[in-house]
C-alpha positions in Angstrom: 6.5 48.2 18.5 7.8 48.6 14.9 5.9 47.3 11.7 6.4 43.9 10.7 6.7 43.6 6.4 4.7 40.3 4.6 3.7 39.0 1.3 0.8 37.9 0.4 -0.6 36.2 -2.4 -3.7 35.1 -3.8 -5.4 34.5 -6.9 -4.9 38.1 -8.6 -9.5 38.3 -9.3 -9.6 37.5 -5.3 -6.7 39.6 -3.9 -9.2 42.4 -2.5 -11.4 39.7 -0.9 -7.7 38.3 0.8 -6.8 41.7 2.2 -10.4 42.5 3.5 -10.0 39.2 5.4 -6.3 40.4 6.8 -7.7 43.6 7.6 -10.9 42.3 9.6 -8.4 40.2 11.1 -6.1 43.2 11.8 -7.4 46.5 11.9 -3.3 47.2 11.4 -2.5 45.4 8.1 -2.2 48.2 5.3 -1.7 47.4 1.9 2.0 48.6 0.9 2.3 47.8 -2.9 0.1 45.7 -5.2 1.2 43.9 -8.2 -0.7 42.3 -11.5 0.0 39.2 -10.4 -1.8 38.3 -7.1 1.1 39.8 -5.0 0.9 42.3 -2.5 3.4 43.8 -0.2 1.6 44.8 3.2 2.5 46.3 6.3 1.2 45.6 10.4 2.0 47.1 13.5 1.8 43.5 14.7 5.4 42.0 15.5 6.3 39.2 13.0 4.8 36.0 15.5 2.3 37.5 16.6 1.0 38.3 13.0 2.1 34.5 12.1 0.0 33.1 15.1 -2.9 35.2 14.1 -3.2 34.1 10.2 -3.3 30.3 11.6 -6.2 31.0 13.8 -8.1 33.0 11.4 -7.2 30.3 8.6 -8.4 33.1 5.5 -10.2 32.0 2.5 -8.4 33.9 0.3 -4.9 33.7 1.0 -2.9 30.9 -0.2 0.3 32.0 0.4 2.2 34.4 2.8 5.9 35.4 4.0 7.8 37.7 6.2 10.3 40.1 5.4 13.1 40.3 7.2 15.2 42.2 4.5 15.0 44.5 2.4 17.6 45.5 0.0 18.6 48.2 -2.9 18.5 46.1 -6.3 20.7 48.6 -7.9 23.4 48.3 -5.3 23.0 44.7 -4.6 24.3 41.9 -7.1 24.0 38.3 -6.9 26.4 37.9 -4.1 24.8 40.8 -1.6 21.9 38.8 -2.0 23.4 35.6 -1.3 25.2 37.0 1.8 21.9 38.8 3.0 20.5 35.2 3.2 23.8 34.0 4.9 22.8 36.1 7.8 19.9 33.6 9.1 22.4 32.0 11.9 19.5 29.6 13.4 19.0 27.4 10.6 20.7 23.9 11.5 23.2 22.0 9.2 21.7 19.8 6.7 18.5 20.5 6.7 16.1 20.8 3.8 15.8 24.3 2.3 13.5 25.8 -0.7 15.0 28.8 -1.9 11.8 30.3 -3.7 12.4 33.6 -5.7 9.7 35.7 -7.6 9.8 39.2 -9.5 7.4 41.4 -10.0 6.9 43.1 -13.9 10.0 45.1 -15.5 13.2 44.0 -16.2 15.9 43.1 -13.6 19.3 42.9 -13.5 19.1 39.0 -12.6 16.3 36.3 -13.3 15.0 34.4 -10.4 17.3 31.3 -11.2 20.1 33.1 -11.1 19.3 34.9 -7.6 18.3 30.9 -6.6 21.5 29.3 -7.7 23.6 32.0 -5.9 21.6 31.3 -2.5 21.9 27.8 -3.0 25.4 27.4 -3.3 25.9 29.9 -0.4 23.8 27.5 1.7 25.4 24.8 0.0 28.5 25.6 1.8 27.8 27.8 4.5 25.5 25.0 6.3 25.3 22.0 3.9 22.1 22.4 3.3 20.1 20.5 1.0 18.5 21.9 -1.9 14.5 21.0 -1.9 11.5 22.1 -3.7 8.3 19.8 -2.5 9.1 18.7 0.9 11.4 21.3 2.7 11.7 22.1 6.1 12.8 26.0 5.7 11.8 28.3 3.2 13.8 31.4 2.0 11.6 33.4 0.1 12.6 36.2 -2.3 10.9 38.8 -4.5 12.3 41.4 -6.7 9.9 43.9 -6.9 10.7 47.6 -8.5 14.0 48.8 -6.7 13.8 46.2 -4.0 14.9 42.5 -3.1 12.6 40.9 0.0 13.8 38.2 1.6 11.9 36.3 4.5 12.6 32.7 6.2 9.5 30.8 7.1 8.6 26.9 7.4 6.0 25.9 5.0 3.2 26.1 8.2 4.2 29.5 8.5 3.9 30.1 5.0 0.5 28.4 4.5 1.9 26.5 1.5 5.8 24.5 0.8 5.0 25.9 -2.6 6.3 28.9 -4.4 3.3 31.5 -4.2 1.0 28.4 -2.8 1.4 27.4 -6.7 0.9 23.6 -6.3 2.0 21.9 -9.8 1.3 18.4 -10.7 2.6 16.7 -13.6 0.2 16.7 -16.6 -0.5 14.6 -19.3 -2.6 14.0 -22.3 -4.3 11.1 -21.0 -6.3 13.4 -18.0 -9.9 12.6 -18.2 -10.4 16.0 -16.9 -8.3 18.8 -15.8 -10.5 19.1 -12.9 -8.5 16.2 -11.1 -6.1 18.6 -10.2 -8.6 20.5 -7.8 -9.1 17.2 -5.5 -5.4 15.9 -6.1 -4.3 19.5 -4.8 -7.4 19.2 -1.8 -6.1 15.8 -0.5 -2.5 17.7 -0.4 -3.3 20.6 1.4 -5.8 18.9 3.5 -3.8 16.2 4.3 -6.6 14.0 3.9 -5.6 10.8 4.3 -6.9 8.5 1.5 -5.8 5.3 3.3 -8.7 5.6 5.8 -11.4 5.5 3.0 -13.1 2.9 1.6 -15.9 3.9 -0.5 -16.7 7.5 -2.2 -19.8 8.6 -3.8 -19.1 11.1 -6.3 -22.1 13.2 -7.3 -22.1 15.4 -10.6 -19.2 13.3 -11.5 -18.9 13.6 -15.6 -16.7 12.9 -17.4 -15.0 11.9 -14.2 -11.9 13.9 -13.5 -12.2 13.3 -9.8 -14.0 9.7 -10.1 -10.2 9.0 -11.6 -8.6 10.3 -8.9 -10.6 8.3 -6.2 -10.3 5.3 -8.8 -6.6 5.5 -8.3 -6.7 5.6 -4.7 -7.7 2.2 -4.8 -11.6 3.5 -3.5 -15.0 2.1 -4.7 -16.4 4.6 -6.2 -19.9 5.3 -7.0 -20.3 8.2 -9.6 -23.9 10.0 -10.3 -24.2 12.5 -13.3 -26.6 12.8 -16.0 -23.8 12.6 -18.7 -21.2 10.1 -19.8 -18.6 9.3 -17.8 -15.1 8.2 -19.6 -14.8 5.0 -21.2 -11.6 4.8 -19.5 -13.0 5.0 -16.0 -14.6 1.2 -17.0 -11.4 -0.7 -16.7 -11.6 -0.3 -12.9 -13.3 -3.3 -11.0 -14.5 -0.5 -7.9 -16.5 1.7 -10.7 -20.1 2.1 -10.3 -21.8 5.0 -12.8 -25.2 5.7 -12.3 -26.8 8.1 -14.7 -29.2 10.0 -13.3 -29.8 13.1 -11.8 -28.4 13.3 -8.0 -31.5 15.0 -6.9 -33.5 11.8 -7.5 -30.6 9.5 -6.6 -31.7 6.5 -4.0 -28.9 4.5 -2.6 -28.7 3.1 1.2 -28.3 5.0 4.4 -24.6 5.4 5.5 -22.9 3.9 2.7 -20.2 5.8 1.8 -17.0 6.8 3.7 -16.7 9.8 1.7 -18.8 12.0 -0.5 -17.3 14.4 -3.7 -18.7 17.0 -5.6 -17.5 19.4 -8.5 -20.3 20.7 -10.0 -21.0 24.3 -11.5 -24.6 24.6 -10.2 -25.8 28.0 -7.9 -23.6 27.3 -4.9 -27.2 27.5 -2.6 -28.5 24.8 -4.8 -25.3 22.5 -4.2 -25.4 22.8 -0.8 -29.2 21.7 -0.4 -28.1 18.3 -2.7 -24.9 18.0 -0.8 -27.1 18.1 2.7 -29.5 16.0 1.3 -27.2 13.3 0.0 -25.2 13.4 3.3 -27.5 10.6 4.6 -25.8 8.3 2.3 -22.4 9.4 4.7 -21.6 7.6 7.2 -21.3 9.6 10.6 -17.8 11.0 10.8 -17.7 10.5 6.8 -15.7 13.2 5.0 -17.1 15.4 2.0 -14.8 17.7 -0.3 -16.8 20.2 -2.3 -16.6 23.0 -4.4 -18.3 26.2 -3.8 -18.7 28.4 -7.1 -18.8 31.9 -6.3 -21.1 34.2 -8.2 -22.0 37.4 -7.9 -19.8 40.8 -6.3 -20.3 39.4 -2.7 -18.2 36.4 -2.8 -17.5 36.0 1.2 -21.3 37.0 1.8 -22.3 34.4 0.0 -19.4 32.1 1.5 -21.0 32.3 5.1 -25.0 32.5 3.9 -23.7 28.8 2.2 -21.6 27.6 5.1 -24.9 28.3 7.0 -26.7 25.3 4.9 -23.6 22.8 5.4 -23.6 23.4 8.8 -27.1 21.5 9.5 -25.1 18.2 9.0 -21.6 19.3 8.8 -18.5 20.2 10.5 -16.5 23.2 8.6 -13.0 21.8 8.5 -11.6 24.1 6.3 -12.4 26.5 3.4 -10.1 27.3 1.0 -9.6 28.6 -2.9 -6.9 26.6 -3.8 -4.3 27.1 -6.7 -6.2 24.9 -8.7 -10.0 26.7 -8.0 -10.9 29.6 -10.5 -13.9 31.2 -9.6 -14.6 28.9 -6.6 -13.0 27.8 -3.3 -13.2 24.1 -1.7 -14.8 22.9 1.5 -13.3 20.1 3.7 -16.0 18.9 5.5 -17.4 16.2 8.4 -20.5 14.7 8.9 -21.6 15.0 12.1 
């Protein structure tokens, strides 16, 4: 059984905590080249699928994104078209379907940028399959890194991948007008959750100020109920669902299994958090959904991770855990009321 080749990457303050998961996982999985940013080249003795398989039922924290390599070439004696051909080579992809040709490079100059090494594949698939060129929504990934001397190149689906997104680099438009950058923590949750907004009626959002993720729920077309000692955004007024009441969640009294979904973003010991968010659960209806953040402080981030998950768990089903593009120094919970 030869050694299968993947890349991973994480946030580049968390990449240790990603491979130690990988290597619990796999006693196998070696660490083959790390770069500065978040990237690391690994090896297993696992075959590609099997490795694939694995990752999905282990579902790490950590990692937000990963490919296989199923080429690796010379940079120095490959130009754009070797590249281009390489990719050429992947005989089982159908006509007309929906490709993301993603390339990255590591640090140092290069012969190529990444757009150029994208538009050559894409034109080669252009007219070697008709396939369409697609960056949110494809159906097959081709994913590329320069790194040093050498080109990578892997085909995955975006399940395989963990993320449709270069890296698991999830980008929303900004704009001036954000109430709080924080919306693009819950906006990037609801995506990789596939939470399904249509099923909710009512949120209570609880250390909501100055209501970057009230606005999101807002624009879902959800009444939302916001708790938080501050102000909230004057904005936030103009919607006919918004309720803000200012006080501290701790002493917050509202009636039993109101709420359809509960929301927290708050920068409180993660322990602490979880006691409110248990206690505040019995405003949840049974089956309700919550969607929390979990800030990680401290050198043992994952034994802190499972001593929290430990408190949810009381009332809660663990749907998934996560440290999304948009997290820092926390990850986010996806959870169920029992």
């Amino acid at each position: 059984m030869g050694n299968s080749t993947f890349i991973i990457t994480a946030s580049a303050q968390y990449l240790s905590q990603g491979l130690s998961e990988l290597q619990e996982a796999d006693g196998s999985v070696r660490a083959v080249k790390l770069l500065d940013n978040g990237i690391a080249i690994i090896e297993t003795e696992q075959e590609k699928p099997g490795f694939i398989r694995l990752i999905k039922i282990k579902s790490p924290v950590f990692i937000r994104h990963i490919n296989a390599v199923d080429y690796i070439i010379d940079i120095k004696e490959a130009g754009l078209q070797k590249i281009a051909e390489t990719v050429g080579k992947y005989a089982g992809m159908a006509p007309g379907q929906r490709i993301a040709v993603q390339v990255r490079k590591g640090s140092g100059d290069y012969p190529y940028s990444p757009l150029d090494v994208k538009n050559a594949v894409d034109a080669v698939l252009a007219e070697s399959i008709a396939a369409v060129p697609e960056i949110k929504e494809p159906e097959q990934i081709i994913s590329i890194l320069l790194c040093g001397e050498k080109c990578y190149i892997g085909l995955g689906t975006p399940d395989e991948n963990i993320s449709a997104w270069s890296g698991g680099m999830m980008h929303f438009k900004k704009s001036e007008n954000d109430i709080s950058r924080a919306k693009y923590k819950l906006m990037e949750a609801i995506a990789v959750f596939h939470i399904d907004m249509r099923s909710f009626r009512s949120a209570l959002d609880l250390g909501a100020a100055p209501g970057g993720w009230t606005s999101v729920l807002l624009e879902h077309g959800l009444q939302v109920t916001a708790v938080d000692t501050g102000d909230m955004d004057d904005r936030l007024y103009k919607y006919p669902g918004f309720r803000f009441i200012k006080t501290n969640a701790s002493e917050l009294e509202l009636a039993k299994d109101s709420f359809d979904l509960l929301t927290s973003d708050v920068s409180w010991n993660p322990k602490n958090t979880a006691r409110l968010i248990v206690n505040a659960s019995e405003y949840l209806k049974a089956g309700g959904t919550a969607v929390v953040t979990l800030k990680l402080m401290g050198d043992k981030v994952r034994k802190t991770i499972k001593e929290v998950l430990v408190l949810y768990k009381e009332v809660f089903e663990i749907l998934e855990v996560r440290q999304l593009f948009h997290n820092r120094d926390e990850v986010t919970l996806y959870l169920r009321k029992r």
